[in-house]
C-alpha positions as CSV (number, residue, x, y, z in Angstrom):
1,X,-22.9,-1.1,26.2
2,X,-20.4,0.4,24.2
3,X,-20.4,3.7,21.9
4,X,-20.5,2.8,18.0
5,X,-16.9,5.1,17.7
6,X,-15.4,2.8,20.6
7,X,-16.5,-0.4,18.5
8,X,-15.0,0.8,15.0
9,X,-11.6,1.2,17.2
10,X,-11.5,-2.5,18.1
11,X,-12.5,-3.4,14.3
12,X,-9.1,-1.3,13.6
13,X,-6.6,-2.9,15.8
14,X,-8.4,-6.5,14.3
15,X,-11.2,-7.9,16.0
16,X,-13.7,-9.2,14.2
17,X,-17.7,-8.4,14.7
18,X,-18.1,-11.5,17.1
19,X,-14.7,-11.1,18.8
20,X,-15.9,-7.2,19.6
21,X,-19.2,-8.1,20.9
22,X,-18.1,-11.1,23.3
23,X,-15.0,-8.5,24.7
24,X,-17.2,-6.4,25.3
25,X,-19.7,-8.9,27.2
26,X,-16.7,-10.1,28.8
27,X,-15.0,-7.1,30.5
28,X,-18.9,-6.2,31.5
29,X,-19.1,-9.6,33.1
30,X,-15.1,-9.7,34.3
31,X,-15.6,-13.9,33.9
32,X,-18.1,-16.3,32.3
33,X,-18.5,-19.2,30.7
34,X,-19.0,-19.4,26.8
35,X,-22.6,-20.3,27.0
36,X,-23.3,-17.1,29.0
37,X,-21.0,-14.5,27.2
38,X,-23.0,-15.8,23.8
39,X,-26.2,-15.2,25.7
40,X,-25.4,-12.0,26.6
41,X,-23.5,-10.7,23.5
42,X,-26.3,-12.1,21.2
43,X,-23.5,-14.3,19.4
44,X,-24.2,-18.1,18.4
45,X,-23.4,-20.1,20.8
46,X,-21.9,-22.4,19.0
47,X,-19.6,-19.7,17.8
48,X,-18.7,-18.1,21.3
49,X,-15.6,-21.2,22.1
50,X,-14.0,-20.6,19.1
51,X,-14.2,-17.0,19.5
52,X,-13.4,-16.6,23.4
53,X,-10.3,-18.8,21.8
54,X,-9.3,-16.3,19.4
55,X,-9.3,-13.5,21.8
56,X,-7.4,-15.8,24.4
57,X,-4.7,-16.0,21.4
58,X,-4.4,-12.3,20.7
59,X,-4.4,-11.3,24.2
60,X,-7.2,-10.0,25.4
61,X,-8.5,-12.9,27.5
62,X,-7.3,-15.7,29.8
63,X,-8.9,-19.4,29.7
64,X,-9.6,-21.0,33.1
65,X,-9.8,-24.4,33.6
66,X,-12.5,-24.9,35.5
67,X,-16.0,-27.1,34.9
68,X,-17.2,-25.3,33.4
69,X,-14.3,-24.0,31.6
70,X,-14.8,-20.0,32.0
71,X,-12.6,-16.9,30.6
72,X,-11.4,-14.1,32.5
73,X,-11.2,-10.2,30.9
74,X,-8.0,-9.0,30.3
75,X,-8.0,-5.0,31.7
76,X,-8.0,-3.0,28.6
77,X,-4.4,-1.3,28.4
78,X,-3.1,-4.3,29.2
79,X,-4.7,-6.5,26.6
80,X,-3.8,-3.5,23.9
81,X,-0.4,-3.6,25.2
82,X,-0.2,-7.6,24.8
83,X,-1.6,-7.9,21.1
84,X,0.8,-5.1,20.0
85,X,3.6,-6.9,21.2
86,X,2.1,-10.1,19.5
87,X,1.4,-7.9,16.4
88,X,5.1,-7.1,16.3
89,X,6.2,-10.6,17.1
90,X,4.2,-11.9,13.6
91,X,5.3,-9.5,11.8
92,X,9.3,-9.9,12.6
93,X,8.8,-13.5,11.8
94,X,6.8,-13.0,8.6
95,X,9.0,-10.1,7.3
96,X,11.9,-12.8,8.3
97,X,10.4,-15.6,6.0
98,X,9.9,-13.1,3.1
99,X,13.1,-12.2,3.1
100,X,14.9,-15.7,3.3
101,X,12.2,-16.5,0.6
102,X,13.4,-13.7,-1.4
103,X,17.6,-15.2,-1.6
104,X,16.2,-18.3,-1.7
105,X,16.5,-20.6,-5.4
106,X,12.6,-20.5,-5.3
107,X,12.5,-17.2,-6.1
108,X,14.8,-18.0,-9.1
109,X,12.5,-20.5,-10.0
110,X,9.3,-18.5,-10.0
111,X,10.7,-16.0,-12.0
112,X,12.2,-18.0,-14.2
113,X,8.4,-19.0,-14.8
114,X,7.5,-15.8,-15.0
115,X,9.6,-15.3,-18.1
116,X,8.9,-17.9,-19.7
117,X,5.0,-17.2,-19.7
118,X,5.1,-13.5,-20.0
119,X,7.3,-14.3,-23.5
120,X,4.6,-16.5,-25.3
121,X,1.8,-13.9,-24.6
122,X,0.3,-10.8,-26.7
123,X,2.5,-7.4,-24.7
124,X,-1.0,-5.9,-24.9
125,X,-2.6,-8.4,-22.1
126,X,0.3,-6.9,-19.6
127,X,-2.2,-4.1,-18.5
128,X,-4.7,-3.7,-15.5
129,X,-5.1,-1.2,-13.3
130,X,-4.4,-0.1,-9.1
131,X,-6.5,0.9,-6.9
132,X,-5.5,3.3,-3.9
133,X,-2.4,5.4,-3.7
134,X,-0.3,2.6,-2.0
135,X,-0.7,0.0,-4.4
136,X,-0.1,3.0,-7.2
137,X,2.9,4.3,-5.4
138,X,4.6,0.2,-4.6
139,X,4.1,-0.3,-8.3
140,X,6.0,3.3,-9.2
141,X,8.8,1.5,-6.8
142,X,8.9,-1.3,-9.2
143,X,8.8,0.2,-12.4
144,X,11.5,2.5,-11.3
145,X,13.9,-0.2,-10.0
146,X,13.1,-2.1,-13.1
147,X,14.3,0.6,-15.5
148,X,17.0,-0.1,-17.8
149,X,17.6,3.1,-19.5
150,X,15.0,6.1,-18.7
151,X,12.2,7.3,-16.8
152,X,10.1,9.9,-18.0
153,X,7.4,11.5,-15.6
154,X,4.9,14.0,-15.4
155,X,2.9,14.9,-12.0
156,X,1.1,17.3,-10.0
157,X,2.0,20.1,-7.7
158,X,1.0,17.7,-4.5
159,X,2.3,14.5,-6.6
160,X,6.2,16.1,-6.2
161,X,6.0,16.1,-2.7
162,X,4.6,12.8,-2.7
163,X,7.4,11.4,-5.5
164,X,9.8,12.9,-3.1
165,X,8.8,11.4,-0.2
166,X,7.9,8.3,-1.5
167,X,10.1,7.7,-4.6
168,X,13.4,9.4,-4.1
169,X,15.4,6.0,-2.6
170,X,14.6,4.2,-6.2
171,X,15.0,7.3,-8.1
172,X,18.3,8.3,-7.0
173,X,19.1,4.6,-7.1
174,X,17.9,4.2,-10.8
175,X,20.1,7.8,-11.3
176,X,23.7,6.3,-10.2
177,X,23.0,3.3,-12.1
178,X,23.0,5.6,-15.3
179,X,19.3,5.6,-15.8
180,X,18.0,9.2,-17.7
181,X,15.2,10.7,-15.6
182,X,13.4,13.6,-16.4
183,X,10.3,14.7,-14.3
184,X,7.8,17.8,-15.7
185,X,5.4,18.8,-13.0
186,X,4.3,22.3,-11.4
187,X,6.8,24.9,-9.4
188,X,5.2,26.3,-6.8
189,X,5.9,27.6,-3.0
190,X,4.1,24.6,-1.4
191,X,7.1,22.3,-3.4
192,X,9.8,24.3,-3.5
193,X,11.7,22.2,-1.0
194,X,11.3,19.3,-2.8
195,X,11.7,20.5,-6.3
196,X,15.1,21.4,-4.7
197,X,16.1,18.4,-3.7
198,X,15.2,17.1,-7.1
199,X,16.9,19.2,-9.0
200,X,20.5,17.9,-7.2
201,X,19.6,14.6,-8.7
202,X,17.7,14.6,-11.7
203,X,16.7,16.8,-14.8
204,X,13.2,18.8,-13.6
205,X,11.2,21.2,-15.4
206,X,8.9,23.5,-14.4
207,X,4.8,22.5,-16.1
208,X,3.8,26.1,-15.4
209,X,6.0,27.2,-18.0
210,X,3.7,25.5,-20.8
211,X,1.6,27.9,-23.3
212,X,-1.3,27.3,-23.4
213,X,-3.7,25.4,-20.6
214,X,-1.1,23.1,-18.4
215,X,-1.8,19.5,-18.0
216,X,-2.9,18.2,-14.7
217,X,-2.3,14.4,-14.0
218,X,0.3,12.0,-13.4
219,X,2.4,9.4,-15.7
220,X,5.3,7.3,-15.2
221,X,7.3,5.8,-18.4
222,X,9.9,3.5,-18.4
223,X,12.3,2.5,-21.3
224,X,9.6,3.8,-23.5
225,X,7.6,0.3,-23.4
226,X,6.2,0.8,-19.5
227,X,3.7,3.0,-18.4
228,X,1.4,4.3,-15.2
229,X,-0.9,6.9,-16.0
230,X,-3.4,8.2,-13.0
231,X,-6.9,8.2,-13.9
232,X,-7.9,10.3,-11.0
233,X,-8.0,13.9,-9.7
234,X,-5.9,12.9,-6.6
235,X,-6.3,16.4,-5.0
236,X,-10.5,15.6,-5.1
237,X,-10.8,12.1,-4.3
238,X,-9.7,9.7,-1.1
239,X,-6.6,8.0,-1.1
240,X,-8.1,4.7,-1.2
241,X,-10.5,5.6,-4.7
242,X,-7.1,7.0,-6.5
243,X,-6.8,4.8,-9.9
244,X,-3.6,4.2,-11.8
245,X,-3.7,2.3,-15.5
246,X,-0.6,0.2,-16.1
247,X,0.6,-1.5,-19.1
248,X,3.5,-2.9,-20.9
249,X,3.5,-2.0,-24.3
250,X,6.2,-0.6,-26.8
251,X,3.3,1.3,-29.0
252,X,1.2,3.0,-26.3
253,X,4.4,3.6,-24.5
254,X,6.7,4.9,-27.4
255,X,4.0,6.3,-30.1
256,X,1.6,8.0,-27.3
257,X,2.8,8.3,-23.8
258,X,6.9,9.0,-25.3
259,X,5.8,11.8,-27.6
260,X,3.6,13.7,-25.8
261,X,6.1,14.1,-23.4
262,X,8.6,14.7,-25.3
263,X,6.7,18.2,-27.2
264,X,5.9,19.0,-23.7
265,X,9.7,18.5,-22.6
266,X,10.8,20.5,-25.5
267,X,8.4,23.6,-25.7
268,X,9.1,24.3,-22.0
C-alpha cells in the first residue's frame, strides 16, 4: 500500500513492524474494528487489540466505543504532531526523575557501592570496549570530568573538530580546575578554527611536525592510570562501527600509553 522508504520512516519516529502495518490498514480503511484491520494488515489477530491500543496511546488513533468497539485514523500530520508533543512530554518527565535521582542519597549509596567493589578487584578487569562515536565521545565526557591532575591526548585532523565541538565544556572545565591538558593532533586549514580556539585554553601541538611517518588515531589519558584508545579509522568507517578500547590501569596507562606520548610531545 505503502512504499518501503515511507515504512522505514514510521520505524524511525517508533512504531513497531505490527503497529506500521495496522496504521497503515487503518488510514486505508479510515475506521474498523480489530478483527478486520488484522485481516487486512496480515497481523495476528490476537495481536491487532493490543496494538490498535498502542497506537491509540501514542497518538495516532482514536478508540470508539461502539459494539463492536472500532478505531478511527488519526490524519497523518496531525498524529505526527500528537506523538511529538507526547515524545516531549516523556522525555521532560524522565530527564526530571534522572536528575532528582542524581541529588538524591541513592546516588550516594550506589556509588558508595561502587567503591567498595571496584577496590577488592584486579585494576586490569576495569577494561572493555565502546561501540559507536556516541558512546566513545559520553565516555571521553567522563574521563575528562573525572581527571584529577592531567589529560593527555592525541587525535586526528577530523577528531579536533569533533573534540571541539563535543568536548570543549569538560575540557575547559577540567582546565580552571587546574587540570594539565595537552592535546597532539594534525594542523590543517579544515581545523584551523578550532585549533584556535584550543590554543586560548590548553597547550596544543601541531602532529605534522613529527619526523618521520605521523601517527593517525585517537587516545585519551587521564592521571596516567586511564585510557581510551580508538581502534578504528573513523574517517573510513560509519559512526555507528567506530570502536574505542577503555581501561583503568596504572601500567598500560603510565609505562605504554604515558611515554609514547610523552617522545612524541617532546620531539615536536
Amino acid at each position: 500500500m505503502i512504499s518501503q522508504n515511507t515504512t522505514d520512516a514510521l520505524k524511525t519516529i517508533g512504531l513497531n513492524l505490527y503497529e506500521r502495518k495496522i496504521y497503515v490498514a487503518l488510514l486505508a480503511k479510515s475506521i474498523g474494528t480489530a478483527g478486520e484491520l488484522a485481516e487486512l494488515a496480515s497481523v495476528p489477530r490476537s495481536r491487532a487489540y493490543d496494538v490498535l491500543e498502542s497506537l491509540s496511546e501514542k497518538g495516532f488513533a482514536v478508540v470508539q466505543h461502539s459494539k463492536p468497539i472500532k478505531y478511527v485514523a488519526i490524519e497523518p500530520s496531525v498524529a505526527i504532531d500528537k506523538t511529538k508533543h507526547i515524545i516531549e512530554d516523556v522525555f521532560t518527565s524522565n530527564l526530571k526523575r534522572v536528575e532528582q535521582f542524581s541529588e538524591s542519597d541513592s546516588l550516594s549509596e550506589l556509588s558508595k557501592l561502587y567503591t567498595n567493589g571496584v577496590s577488592v578487584i584486579d585494576p586490569s578487569d576495569l577494561s572493555g570496549s565502546f561501540k559507536g562515536s556516541h558512546s566513545i565521545m559520553m565516555q571521553f565526557n567522563n574521563i575528562i570530568k573525572n581527571s584529577k591532575s592531567s589529560l593527555s591526548i592525541i587525535t586526528t585532523e577530523d577528531g579536533v573538530c569533533k573534540l571541539w565541538k563535543n568536548n570543549s565544556s569538560v575540557i575547559s572545565k577540567a582546565k580552571s580546575r587546574g587540570i594539565k591538558v595537552r592535546i597532539i593532533a594534525p594542523f590543517s586549514e579544515n581545523n584551523i578554527k578550532e585549533i584556535e580556539s584550543l590554543k586560548k585554553i590548553v597547550e596544543i601541538k601541531d602532529l605534522n611536525n613529527l619526523k618521520g611517518n605521523v601517527l593517525i588515531g585517537k587516545m585519551l589519558i587521564s592521571d596516567e592510570s586511564e585510557l581510551i584508545l580508538g581502534l578504528t579509522d573513523d574517517s573510513n568507517i560509519h559512526e555507528s562501527q567506530q570502536t574505542g578500547f577503555w581501561t583503568v590501569s596504572n601500567h598500560f596507562s603510565k609505562e605504554f600509553a604515558t611515554s609514547v606520548f610523552e617522545m612524541i610531545w617532546k620531539q615536536i
